[in-house]
C-alpha positions as CSV (number, residue, x, y, z in Angstrom):
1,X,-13.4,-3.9,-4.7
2,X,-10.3,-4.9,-7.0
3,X,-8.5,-7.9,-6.9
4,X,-5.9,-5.5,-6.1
5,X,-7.5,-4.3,-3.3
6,X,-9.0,-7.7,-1.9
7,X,-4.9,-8.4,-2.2
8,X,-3.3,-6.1,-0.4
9,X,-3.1,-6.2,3.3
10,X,-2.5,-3.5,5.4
11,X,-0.1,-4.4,8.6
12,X,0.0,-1.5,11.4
13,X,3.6,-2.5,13.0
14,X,3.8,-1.5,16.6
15,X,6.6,0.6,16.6
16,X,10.6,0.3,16.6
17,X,10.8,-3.3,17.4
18,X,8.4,-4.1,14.7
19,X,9.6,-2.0,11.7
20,X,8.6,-2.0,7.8
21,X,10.6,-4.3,5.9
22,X,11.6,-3.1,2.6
23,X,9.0,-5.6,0.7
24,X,6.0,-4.3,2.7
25,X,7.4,-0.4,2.3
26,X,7.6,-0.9,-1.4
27,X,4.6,-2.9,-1.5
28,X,3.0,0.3,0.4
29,X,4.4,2.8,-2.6
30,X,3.2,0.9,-5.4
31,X,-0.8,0.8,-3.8
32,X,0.1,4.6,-3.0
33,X,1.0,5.1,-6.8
34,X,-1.6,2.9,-8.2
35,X,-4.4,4.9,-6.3
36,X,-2.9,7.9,-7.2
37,X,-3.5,7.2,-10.9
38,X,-6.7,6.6,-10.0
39,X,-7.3,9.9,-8.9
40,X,-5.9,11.8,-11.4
41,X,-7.7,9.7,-13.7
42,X,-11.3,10.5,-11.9
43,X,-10.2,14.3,-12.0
């Protein structure tokens, strides 16, 4: 596991009352972008 990984904590908000803020939504895209490169890079 990647310090990157071992860093980055996943949060499950309930709902409506408990939304995304912007931080934790961009968080979010950059781990999706970063394991998308890793992907692509395996393929």
């Amino acid at each position: 596991m990647t310090d990157a990984a071992r860093d980055f904590e996943i949060r499950m908000p309930t709902g409506t009352d408990d939304p995304l803020s912007d931080a934790e939504i961009q968080q979010y895209r950059r781990e999706i972008d970063r394991l998308d490169r890793i992907i692509l890079d395996a393929v």
